[in-house]
C-alpha positions as CSV (number, residue, x, y, z in Angstrom):
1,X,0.0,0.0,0.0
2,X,3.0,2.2,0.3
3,X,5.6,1.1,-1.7
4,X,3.3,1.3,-5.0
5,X,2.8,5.1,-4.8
6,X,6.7,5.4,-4.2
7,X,8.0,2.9,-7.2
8,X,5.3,4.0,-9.5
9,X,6.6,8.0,-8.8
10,X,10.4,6.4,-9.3
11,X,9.6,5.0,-12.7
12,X,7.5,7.5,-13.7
13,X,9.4,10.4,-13.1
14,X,12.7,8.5,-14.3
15,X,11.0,8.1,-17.5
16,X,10.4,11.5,-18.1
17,X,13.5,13.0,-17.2
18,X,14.9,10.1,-19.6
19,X,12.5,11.1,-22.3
20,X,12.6,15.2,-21.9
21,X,16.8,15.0,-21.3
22,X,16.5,16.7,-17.8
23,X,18.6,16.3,-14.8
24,X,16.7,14.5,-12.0
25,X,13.6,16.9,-11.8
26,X,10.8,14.8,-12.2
27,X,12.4,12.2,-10.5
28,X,12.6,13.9,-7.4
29,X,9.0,15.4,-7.8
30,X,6.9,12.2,-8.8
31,X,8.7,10.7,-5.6
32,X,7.7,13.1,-3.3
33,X,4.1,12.9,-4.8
34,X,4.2,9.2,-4.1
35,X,5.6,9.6,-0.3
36,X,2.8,12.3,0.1
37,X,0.1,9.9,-1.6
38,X,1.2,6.8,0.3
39,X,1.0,8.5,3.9
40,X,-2.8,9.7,2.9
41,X,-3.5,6.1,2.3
42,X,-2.1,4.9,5.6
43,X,-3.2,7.6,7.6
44,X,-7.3,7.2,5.6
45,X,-6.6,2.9,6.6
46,X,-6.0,4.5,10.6
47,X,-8.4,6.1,10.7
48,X,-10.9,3.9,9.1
49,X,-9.5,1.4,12.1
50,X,-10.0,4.0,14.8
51,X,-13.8,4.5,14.0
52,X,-14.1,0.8,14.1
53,X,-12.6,0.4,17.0
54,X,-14.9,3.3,17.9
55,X,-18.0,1.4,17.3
56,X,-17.0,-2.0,19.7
């Protein structure tokens, strides 16, 4: 659930600065999109935990 976001933004963003001939900017900013991304989805699977353990 978090290492998707993160490889998918490695690839992606490897790929483009392959294909557009640029340093490492897209790199670094698809992989930082995929951190952000993958700690929303563990912090929406929390809480979704929390209010079930809410409702017990």
């Amino acid at each position: 659930m978090m290492l998707l976001p993160i490889l998918g933004g490695l690839y992606l963003g490897r790929w483009l600065d392959d294909k557009f001939k640029t340093e490492s900017i897209f790199l670094f900013i698809f992989i930082i999109l995929g951190i952000i991304s993958s700690f929303a989805n563990l912090f929406r699977v929390a809480m979704k935990n929390v209010s079930k353990k809410g409702r017990d």
